[in-house]
C-alpha positions, 0 to 999 in steps of 0.5 A, spaced: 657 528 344 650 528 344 646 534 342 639 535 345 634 540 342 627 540 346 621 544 342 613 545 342 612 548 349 607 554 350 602 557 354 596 553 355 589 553 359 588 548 365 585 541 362 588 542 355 593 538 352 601 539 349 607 535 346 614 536 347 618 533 342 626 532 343 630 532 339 637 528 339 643 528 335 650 525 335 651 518 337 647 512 337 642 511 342 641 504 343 644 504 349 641 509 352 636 513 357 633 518 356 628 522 360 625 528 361 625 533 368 621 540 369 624 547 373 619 551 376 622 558 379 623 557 387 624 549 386 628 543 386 629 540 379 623 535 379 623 528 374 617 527 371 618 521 366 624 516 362 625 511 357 628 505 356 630 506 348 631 500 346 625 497 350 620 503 350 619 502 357 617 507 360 617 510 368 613 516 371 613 520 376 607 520 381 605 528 379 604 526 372 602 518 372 596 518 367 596 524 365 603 524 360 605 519 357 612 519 354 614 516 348 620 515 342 622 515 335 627 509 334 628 511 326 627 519 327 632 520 334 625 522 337 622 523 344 616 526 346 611 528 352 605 527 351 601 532 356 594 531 357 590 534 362 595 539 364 594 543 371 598 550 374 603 546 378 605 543 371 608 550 368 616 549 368 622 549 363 622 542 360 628 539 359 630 532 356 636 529 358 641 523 356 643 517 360 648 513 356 649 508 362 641 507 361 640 506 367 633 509 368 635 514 374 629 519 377 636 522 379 638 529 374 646 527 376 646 520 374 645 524 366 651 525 361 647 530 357 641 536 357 637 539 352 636 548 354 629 547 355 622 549 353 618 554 357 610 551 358 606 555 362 599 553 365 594 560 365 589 559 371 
């Protein structure tokens, strides 16, 4: 099965930038979807952004359109988030997840596999 390692969260200050790296081991991914979803504590699990492998295609949610952008390594079996002008409602566990139908779903259920996450707080 797929093994999903996310990395490079921290606390950070309104209007900085961080990355979030992914790191996926275990199958070939060429087929596959993969995405990233946030928990924040009193809410619902939340899509923030996925990508084609193959393609790179990538769909984002409406809160992070313009300001993330997310991104892959074919060879290294890498996905990124790039979080630029980062606000208080962006703090969250990140999670990366493995959709081997590559289906690009904004749905957390459709998914086969999932990282532990990586905390990222915003200090006001």
């Amino acid at each position: 099965q797929v093994l999903l390692v996310e990395s490079g969260g921290g606390s950070v200050q309104p209007g900085e930038s961080l990355i979030l790296s992914c790191a996926a081991s275990g199958r070939n991914l060429r087929k596959y979807s993969m995405g990233w979803f946030r928990l924040a504590p009193g809410k619902e699990g939340e899509f923030v952004a996925v990508i084609n492998w193959k393609s790179g295609e990538p769909v984002y949610a409406d809160s992070v359109k313009g300001r993330f952008t997310i991104s892959r390594d074919i060879a290294k079996n890498m996905m990124y988030l790039q979080m630029n002008s980062i606000i208080s409602e962006d703090t969250a566990v990140y999670l990366c997840a493995a959709d081997e139908n590559g289906l690009g779903s904004r749905k957390s259920y459709m998914y086969d596999y999932w990282g532990q996450g990586t905390q990222v707080t915003v200090s006001a």
